[in-house]
PDB file of N, H, CA, C and O in Angstrom:
ATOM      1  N   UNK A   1     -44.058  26.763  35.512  1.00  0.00           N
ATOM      2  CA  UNK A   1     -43.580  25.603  36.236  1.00  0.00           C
ATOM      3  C   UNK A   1     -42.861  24.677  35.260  1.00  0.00           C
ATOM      4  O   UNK A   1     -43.622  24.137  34.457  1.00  0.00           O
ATOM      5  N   UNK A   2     -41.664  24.393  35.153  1.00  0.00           N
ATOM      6  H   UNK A   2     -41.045  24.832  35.805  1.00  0.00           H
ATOM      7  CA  UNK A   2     -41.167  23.581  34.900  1.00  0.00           C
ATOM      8  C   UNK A   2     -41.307  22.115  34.507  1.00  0.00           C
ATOM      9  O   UNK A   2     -42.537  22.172  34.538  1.00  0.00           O
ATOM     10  N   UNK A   3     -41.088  20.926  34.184  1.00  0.00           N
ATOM     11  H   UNK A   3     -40.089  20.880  34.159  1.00  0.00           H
ATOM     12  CA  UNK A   3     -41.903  19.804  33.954  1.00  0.00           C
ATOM     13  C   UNK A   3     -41.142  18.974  34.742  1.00  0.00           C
ATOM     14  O   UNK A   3     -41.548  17.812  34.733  1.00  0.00           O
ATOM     15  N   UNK A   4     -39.802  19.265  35.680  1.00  0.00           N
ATOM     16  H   UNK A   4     -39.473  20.209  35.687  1.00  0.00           H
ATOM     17  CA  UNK A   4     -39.325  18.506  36.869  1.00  0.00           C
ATOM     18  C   UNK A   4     -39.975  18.746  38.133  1.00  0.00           C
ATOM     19  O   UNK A   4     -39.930  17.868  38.995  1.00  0.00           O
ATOM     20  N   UNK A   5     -40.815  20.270  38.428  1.00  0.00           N
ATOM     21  H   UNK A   5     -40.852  20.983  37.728  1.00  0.00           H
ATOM     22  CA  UNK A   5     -41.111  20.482  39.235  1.00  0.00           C
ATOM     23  C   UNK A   5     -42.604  19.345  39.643  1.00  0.00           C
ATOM     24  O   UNK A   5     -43.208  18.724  38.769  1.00  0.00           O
ATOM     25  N   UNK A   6     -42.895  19.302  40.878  1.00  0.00           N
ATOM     26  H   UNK A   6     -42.404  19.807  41.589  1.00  0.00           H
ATOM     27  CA  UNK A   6     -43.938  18.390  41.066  1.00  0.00           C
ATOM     28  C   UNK A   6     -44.839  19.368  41.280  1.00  0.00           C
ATOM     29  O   UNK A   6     -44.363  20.177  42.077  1.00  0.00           O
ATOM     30  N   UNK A   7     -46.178  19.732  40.852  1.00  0.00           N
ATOM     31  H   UNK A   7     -46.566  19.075  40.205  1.00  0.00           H
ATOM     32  CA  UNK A   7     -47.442  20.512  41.305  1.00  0.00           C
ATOM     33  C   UNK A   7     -47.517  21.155  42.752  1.00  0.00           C
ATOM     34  O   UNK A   7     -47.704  22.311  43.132  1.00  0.00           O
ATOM     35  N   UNK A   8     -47.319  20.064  43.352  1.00  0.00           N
ATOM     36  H   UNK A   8     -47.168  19.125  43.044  1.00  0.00           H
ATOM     37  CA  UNK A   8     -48.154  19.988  44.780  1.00  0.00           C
ATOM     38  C   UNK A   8     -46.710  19.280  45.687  1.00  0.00           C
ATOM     39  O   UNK A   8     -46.827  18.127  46.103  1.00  0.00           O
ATOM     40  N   UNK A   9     -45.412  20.042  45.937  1.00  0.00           N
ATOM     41  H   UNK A   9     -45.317  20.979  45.599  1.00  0.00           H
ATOM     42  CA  UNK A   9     -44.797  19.611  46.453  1.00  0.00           C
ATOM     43  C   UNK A   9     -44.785  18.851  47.997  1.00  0.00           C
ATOM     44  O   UNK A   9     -44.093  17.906  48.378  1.00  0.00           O
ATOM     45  N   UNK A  10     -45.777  19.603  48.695  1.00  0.00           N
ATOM     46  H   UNK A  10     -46.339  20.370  48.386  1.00  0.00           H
ATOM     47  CA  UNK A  10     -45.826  19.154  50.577  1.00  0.00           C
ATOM     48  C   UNK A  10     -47.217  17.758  50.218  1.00  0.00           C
ATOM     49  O   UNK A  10     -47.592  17.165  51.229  1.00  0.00           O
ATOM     50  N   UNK A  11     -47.796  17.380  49.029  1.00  0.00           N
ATOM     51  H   UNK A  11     -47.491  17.863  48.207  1.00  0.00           H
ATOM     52  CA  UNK A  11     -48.382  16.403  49.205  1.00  0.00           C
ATOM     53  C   UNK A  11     -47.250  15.254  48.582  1.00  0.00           C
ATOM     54  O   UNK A  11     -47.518  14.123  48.989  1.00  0.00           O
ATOM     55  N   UNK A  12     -46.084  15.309  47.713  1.00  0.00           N
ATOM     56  H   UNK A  12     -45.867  16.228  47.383  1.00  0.00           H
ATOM     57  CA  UNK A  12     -45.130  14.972  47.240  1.00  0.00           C
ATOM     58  C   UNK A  12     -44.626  14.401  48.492  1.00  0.00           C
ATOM     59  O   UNK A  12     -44.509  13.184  48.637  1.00  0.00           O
ATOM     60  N   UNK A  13     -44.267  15.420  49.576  1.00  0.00           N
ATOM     61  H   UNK A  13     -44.362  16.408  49.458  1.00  0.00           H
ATOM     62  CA  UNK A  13     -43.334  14.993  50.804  1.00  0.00           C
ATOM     63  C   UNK A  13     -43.906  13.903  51.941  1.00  0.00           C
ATOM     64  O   UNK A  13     -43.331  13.051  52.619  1.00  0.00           O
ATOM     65  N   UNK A  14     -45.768  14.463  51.799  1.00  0.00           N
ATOM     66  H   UNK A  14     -46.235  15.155  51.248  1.00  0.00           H
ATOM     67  CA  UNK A  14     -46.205  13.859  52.716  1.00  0.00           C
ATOM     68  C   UNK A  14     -46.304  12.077  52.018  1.00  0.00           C
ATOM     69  O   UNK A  14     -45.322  11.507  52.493  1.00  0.00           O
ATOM     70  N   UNK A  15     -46.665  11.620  51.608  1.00  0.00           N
ATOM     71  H   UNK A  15     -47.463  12.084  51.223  1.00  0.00           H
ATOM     72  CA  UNK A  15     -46.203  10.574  50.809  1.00  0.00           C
ATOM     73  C   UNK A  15     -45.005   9.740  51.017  1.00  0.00           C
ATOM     74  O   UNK A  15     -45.074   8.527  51.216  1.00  0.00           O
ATOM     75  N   UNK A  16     -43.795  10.478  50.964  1.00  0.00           N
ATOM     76  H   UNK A  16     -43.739  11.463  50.803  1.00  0.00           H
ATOM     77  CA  UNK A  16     -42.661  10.546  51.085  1.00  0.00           C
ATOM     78  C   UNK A  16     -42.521  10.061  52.549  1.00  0.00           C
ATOM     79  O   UNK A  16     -41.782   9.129  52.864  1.00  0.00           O
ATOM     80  N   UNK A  17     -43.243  10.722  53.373  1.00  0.00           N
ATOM     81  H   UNK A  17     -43.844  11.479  53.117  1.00  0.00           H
ATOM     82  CA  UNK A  17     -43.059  10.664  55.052  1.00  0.00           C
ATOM     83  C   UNK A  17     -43.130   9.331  55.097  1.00  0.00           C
ATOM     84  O   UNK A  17     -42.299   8.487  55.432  1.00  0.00           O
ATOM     85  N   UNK A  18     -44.960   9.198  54.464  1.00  0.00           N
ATOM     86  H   UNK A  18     -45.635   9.884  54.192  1.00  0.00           H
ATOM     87  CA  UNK A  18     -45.542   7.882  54.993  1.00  0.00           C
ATOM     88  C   UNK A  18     -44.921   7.013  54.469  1.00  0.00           C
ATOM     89  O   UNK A  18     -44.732   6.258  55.422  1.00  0.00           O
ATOM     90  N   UNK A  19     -44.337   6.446  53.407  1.00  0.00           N
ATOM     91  H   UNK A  19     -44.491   7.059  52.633  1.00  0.00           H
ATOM     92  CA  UNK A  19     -43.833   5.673  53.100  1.00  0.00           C
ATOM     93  C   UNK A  19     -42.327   5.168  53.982  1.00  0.00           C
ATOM     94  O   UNK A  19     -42.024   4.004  54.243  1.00  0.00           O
ATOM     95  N   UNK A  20     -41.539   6.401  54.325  1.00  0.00           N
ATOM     96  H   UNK A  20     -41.785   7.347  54.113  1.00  0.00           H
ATOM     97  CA  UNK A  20     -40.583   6.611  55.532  1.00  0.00           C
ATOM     98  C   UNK A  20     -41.297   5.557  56.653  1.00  0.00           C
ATOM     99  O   UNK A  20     -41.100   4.349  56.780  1.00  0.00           O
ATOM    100  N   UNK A  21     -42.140   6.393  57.370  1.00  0.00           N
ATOM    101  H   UNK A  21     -42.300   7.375  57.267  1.00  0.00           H
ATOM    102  CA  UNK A  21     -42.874   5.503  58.631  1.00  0.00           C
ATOM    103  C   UNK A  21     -43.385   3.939  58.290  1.00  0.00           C
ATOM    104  O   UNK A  21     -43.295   3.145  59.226  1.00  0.00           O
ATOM    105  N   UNK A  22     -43.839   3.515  57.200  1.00  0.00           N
ATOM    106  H   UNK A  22     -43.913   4.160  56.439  1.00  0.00           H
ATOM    107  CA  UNK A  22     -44.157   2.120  57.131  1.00  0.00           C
ATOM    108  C   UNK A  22     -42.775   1.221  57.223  1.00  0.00           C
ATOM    109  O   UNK A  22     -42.604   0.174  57.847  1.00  0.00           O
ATOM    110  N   UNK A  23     -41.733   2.046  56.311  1.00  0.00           N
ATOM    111  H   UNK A  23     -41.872   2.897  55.804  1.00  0.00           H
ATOM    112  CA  UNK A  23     -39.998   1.315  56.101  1.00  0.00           C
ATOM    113  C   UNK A  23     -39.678   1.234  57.610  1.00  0.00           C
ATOM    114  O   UNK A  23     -39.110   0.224  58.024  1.00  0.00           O
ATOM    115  N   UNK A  24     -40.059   2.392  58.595  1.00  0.00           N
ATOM    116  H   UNK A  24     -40.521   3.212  58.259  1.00  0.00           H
ATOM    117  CA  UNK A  24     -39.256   1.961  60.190  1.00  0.00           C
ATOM    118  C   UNK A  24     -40.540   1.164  60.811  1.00  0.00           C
ATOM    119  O   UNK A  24     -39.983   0.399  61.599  1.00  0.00           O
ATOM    120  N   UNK A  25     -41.543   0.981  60.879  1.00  0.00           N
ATOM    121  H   UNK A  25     -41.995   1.602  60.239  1.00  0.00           H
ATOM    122  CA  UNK A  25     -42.289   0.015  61.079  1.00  0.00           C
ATOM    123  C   UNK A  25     -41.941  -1.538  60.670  1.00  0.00           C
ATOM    124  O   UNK A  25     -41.606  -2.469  61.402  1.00  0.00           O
ATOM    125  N   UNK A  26     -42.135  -1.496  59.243  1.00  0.00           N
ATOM    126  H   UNK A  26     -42.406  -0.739  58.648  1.00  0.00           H
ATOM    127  CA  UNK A  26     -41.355  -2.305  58.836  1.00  0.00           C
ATOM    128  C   UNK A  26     -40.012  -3.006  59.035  1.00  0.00           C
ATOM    129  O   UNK A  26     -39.839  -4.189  58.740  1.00  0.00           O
ATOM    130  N   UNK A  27     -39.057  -2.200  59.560  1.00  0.00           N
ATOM    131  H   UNK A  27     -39.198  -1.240  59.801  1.00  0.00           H
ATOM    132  CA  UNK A  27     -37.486  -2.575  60.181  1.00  0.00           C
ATOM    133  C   UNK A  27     -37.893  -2.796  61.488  1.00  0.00           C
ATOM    134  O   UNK A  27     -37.489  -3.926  61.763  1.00  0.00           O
ATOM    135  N   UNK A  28     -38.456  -2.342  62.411  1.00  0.00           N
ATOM    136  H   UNK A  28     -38.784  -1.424  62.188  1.00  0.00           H
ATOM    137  CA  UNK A  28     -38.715  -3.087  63.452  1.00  0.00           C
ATOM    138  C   UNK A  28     -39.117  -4.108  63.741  1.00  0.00           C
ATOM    139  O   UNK A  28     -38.645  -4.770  64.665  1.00  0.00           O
ATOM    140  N   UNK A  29     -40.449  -4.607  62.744  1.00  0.00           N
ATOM    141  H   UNK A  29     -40.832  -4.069  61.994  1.00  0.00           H
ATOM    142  CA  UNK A  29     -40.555  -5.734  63.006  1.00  0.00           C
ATOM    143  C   UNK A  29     -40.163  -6.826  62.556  1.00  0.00           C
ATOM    144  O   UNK A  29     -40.645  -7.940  62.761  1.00  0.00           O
ATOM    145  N   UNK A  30     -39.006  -6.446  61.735  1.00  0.00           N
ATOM    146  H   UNK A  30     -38.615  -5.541  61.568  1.00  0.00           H
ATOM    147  CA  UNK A  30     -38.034  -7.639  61.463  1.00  0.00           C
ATOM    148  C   UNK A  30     -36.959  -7.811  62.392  1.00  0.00           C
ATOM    149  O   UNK A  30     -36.273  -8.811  62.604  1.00  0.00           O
ATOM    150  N   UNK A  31     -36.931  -6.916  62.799  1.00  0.00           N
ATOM    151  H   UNK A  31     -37.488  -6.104  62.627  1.00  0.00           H
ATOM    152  CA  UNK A  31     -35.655  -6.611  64.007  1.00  0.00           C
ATOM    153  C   UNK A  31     -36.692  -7.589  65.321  1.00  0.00           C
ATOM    154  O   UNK A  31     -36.244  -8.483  66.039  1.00  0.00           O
ATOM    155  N   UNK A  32     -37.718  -7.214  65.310  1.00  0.00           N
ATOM    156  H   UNK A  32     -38.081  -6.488  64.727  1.00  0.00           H
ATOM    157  CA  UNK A  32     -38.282  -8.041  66.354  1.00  0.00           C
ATOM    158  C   UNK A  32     -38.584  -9.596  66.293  1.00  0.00           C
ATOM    159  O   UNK A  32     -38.851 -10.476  67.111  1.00  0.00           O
ATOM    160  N   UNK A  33     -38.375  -9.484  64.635  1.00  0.00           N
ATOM    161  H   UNK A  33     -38.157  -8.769  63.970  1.00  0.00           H
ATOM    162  CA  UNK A  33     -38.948 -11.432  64.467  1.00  0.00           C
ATOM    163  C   UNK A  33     -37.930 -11.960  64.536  1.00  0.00           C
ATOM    164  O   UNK A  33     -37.869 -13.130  64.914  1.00  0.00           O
ATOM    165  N   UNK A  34     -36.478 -11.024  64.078  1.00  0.00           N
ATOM    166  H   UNK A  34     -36.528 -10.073  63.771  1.00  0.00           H
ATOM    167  CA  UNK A  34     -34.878 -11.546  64.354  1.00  0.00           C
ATOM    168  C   UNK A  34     -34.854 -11.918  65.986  1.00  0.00           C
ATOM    169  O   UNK A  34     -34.435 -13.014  66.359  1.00  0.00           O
ATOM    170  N   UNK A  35     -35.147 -11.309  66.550  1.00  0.00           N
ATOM    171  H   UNK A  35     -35.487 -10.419  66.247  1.00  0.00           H
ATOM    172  CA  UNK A  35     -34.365 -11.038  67.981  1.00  0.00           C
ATOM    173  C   UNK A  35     -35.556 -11.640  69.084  1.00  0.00           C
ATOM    174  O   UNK A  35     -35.001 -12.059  70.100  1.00  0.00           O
ATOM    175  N   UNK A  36     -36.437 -11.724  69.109  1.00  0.00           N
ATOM    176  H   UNK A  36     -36.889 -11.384  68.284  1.00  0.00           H
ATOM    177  CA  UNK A  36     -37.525 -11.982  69.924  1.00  0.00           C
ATOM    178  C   UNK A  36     -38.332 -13.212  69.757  1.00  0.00           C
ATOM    179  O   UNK A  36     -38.783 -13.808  70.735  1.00  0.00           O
ATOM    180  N   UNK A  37     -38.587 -13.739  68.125  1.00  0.00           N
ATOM    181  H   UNK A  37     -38.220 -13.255  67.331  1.00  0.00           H
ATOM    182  CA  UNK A  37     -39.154 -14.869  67.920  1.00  0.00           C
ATOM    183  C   UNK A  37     -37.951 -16.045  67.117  1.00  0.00           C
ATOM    184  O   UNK A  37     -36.781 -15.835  66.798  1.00  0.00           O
ATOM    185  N   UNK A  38     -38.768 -17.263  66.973  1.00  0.00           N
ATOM    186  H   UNK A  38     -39.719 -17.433  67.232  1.00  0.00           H
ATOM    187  CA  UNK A  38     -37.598 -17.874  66.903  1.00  0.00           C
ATOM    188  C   UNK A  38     -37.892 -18.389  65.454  1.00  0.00           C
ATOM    189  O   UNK A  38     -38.704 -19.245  65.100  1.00  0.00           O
ATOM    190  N   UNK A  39     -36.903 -17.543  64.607  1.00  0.00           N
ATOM    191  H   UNK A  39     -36.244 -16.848  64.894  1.00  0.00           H
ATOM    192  CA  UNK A  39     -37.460 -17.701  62.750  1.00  0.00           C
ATOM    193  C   UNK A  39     -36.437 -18.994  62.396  1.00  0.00           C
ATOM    194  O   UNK A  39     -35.265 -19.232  62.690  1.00  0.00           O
ATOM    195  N   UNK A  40     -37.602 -19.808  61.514  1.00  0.00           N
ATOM    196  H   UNK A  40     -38.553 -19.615  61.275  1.00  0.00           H
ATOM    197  CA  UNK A  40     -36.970 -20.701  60.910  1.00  0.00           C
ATOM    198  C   UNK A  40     -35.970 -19.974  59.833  1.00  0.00           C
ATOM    199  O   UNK A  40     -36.131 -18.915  59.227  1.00  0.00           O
ATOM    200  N   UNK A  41     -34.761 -21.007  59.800  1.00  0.00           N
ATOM    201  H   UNK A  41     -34.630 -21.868  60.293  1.00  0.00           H
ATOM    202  CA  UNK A  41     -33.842 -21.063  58.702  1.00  0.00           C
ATOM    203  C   UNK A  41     -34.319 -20.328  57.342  1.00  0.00           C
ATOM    204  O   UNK A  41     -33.696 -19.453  56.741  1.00  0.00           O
ATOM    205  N   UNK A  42     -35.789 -20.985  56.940  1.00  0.00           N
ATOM    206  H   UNK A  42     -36.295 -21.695  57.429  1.00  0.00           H
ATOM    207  CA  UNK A  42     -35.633 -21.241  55.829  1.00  0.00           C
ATOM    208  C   UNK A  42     -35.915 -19.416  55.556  1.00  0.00           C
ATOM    209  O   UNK A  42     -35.524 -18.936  54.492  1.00  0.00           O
ATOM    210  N   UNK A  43     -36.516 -18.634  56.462  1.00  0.00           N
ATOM    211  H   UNK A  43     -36.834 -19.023  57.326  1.00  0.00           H
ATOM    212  CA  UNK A  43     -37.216 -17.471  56.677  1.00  0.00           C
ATOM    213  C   UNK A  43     -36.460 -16.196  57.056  1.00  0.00           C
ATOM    214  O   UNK A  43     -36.888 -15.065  57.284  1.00  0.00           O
ATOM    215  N   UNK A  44     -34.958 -16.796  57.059  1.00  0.00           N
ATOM    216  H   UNK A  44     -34.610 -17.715  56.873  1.00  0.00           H
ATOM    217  CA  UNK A  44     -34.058 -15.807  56.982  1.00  0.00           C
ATOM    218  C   UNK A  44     -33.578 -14.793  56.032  1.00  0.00           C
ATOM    219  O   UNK A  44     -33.441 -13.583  56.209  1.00  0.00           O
ATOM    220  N   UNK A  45     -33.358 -15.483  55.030  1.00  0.00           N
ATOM    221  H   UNK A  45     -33.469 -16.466  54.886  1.00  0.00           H
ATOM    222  CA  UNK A  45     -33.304 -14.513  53.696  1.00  0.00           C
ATOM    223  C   UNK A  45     -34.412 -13.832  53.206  1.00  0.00           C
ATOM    224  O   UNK A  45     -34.218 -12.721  52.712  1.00  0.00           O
ATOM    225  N   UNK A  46     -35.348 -14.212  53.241  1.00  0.00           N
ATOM    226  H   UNK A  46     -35.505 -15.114  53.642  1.00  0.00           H
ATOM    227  CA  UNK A  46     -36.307 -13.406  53.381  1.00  0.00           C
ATOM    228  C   UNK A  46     -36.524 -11.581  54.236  1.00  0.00           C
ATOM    229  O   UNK A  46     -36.869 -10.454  53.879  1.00  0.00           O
ATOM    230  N   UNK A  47     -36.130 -12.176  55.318  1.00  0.00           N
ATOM    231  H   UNK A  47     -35.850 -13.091  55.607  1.00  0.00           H
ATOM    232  CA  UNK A  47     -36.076 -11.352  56.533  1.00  0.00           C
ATOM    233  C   UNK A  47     -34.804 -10.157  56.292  1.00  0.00           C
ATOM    234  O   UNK A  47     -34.882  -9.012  56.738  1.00  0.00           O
ATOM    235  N   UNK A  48     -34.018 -10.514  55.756  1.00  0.00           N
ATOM    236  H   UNK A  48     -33.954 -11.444  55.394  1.00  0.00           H
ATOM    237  CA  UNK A  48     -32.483 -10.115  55.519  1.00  0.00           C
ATOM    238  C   UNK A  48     -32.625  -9.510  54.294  1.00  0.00           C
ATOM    239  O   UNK A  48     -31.700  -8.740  54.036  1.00  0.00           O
ATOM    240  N   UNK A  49     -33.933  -9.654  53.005  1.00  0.00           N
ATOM    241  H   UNK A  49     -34.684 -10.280  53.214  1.00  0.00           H
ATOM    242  CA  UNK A  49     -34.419  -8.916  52.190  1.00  0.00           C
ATOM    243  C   UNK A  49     -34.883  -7.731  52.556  1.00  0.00           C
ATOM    244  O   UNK A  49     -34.535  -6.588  52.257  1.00  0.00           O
ATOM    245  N   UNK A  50     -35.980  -8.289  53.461  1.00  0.00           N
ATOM    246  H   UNK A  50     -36.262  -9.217  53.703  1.00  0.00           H
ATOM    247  CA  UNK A  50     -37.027  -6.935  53.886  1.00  0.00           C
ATOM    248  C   UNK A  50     -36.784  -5.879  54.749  1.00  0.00           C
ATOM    249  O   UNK A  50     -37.614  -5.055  55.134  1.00  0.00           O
ATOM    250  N   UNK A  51     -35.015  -5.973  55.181  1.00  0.00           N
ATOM    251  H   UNK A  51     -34.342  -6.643  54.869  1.00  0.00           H
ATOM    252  CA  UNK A  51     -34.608  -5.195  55.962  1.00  0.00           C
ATOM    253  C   UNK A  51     -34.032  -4.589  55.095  1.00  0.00           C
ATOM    254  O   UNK A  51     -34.370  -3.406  55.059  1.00  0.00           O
ATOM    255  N   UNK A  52     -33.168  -4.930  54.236  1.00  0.00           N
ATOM    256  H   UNK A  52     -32.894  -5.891  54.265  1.00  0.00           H
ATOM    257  CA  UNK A  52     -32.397  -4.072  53.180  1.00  0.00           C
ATOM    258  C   UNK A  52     -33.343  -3.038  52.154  1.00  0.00           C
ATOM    259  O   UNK A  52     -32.909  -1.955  51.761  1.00  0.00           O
ATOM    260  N   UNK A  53     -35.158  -3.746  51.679  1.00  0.00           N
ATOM    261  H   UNK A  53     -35.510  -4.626  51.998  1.00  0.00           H
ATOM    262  CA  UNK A  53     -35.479  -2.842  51.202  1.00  0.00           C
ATOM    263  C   UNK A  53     -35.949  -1.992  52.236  1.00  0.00           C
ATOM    264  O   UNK A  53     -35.654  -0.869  51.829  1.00  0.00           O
ATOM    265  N   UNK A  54     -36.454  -1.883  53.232  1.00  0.00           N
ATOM    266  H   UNK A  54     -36.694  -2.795  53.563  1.00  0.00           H
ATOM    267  CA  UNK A  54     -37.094  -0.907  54.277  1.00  0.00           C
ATOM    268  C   UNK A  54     -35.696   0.226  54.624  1.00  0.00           C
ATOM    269  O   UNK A  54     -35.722   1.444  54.802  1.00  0.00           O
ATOM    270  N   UNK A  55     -34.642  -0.647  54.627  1.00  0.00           N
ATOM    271  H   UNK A  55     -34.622  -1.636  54.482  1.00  0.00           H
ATOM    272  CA  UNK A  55     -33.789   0.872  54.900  1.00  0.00           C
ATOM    273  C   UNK A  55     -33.461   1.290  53.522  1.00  0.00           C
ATOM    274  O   UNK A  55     -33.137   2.477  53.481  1.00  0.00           O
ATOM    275  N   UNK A  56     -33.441   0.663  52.336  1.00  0.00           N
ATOM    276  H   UNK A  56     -33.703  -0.302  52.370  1.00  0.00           H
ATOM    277  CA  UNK A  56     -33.029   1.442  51.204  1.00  0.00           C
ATOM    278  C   UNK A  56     -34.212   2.882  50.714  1.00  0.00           C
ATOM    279  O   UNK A  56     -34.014   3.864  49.998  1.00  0.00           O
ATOM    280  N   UNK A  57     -35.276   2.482  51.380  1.00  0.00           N
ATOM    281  H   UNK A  57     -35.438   1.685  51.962  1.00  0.00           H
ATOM    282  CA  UNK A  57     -36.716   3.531  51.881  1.00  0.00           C
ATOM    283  C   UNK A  57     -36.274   4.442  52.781  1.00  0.00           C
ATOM    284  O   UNK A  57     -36.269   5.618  52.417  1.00  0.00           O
ATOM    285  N   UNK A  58     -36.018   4.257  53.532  1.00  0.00           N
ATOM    286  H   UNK A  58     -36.022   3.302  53.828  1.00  0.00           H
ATOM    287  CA  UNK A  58     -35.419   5.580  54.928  1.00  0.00           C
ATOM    288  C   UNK A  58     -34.819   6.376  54.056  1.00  0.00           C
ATOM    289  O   UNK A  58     -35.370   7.403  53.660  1.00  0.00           O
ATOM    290  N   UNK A  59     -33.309   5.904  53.547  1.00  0.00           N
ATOM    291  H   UNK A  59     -32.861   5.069  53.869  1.00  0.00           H
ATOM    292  CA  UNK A  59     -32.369   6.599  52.632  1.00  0.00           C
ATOM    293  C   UNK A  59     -32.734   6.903  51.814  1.00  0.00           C
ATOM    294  O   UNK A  59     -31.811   7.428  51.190  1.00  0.00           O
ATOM    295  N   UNK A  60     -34.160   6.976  50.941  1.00  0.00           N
ATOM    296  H   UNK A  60     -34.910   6.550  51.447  1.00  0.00           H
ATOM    297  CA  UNK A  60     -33.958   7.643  49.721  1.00  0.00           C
ATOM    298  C   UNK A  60     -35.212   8.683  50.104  1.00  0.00           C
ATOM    299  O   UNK A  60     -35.765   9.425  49.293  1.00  0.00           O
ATOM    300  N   UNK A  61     -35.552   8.559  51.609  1.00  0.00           N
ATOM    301  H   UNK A  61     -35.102   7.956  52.268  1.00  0.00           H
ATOM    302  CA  UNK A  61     -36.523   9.887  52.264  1.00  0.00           C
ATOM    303  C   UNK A  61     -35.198  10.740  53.246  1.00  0.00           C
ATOM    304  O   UNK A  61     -34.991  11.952  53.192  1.00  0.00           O
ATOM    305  N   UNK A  62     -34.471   9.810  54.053  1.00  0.00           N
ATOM    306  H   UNK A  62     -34.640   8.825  54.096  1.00  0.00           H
ATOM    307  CA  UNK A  62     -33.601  10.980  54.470  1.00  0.00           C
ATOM    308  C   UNK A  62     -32.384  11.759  53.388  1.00  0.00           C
ATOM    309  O   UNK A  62     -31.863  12.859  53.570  1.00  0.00           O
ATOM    310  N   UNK A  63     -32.219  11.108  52.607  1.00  0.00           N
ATOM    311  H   UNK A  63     -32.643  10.214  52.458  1.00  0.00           H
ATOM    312  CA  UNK A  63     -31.308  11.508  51.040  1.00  0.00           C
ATOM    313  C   UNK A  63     -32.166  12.904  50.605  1.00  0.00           C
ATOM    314  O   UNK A  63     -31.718  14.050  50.565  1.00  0.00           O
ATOM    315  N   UNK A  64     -33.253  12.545  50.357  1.00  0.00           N
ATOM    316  H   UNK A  64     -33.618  11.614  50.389  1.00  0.00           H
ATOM    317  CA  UNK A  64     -34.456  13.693  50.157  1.00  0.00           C
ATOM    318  C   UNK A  64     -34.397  15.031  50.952  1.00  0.00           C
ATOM    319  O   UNK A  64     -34.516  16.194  50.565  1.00  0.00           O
ATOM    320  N   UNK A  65     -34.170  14.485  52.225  1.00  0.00           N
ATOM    321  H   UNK A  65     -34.073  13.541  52.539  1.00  0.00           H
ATOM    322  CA  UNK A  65     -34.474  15.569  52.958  1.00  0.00           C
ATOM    323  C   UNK A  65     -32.965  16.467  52.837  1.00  0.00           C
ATOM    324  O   UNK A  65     -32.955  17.690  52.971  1.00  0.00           O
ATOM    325  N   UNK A  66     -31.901  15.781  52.605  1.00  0.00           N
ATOM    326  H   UNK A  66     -31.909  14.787  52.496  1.00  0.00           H
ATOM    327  CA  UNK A  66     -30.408  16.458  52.590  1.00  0.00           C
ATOM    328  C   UNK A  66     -30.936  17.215  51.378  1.00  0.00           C
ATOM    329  O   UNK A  66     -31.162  18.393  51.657  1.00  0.00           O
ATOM    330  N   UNK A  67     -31.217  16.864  50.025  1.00  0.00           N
ATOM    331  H   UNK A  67     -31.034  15.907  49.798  1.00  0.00           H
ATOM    332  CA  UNK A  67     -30.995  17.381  48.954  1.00  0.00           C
ATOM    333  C   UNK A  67     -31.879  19.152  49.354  1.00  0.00           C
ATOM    334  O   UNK A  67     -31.473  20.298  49.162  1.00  0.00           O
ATOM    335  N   UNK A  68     -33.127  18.647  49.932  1.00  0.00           N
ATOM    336  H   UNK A  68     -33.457  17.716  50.088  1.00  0.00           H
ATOM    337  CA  UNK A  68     -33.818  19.533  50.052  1.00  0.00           C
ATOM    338  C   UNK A  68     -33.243  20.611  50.716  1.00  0.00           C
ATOM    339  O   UNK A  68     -33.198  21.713  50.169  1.00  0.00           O
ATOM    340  N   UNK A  69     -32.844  20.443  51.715  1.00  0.00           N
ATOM    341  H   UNK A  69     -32.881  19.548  52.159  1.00  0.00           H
ATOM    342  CA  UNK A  69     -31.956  21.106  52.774  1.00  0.00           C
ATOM    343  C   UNK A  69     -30.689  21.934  52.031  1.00  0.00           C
ATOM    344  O   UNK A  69     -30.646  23.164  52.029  1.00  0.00           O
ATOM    345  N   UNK A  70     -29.744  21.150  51.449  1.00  0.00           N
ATOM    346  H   UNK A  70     -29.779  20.151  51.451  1.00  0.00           H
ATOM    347  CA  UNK A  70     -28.902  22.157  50.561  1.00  0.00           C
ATOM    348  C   UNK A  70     -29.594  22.672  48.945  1.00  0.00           C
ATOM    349  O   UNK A  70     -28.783  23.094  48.120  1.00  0.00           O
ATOM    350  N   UNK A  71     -30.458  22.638  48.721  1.00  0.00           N
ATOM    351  H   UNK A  71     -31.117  22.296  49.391  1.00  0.00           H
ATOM    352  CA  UNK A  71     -31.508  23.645  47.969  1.00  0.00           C
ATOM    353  C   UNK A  71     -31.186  24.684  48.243  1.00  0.00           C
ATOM    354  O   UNK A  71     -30.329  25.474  47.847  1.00  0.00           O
ATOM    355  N   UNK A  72     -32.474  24.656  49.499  1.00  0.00           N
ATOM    356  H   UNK A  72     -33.170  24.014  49.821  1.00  0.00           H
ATOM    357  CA  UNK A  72     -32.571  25.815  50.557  1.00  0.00           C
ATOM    358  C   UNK A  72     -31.294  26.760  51.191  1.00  0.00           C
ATOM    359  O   UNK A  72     -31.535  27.952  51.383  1.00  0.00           O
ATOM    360  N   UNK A  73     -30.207  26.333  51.449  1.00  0.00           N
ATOM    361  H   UNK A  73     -30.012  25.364  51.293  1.00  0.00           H
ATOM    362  CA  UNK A  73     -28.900  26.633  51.680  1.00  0.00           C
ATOM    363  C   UNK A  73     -27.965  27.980  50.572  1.00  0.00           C
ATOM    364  O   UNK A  73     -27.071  28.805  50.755  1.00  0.00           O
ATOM    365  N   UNK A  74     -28.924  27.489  49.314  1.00  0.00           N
ATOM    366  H   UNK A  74     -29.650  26.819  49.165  1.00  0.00           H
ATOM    367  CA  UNK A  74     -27.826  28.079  48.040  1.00  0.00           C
ATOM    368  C   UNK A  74     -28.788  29.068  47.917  1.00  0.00           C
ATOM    369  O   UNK A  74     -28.650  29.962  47.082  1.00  0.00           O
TER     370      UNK A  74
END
């Protein structure tokens, strides 16, 4: 085994998932405190943070899943 390879790759992914599912959890309910409740000013940038890191999370699990995918391909 290599020293890039990870041991235990499908506990690697599962990890990977969950962290995925908390980021769209997470984007929703900013999407919901945007759109549904009524956020102070000051609580915007904030909000406009925690959306940018929760999807920069999606993308570097669905990025994952491309790389994985053209692996498998070659």
């Amino acid at each position: 085994m290599s020293e890039q390879e990870h041991p235990d790759p499908a506990k690697w992914w599962f990890h990977r998932r969950i962290m995925a599912y908390v980021s769209l959890f997470g984007l929703c309910c900013v999407l919901v405190a945007v759109f549904a409740v009524n956020v102070a000013e000051h609580k915007i940038t904030l909000l406009q943070t925690l959306a940018w890191v929760f999807s920069a999370n999606l993308l570097y699990y669905y990025g994952g899943n491309a790389v994985e995918a053209l692996k498998v391909k070659r």
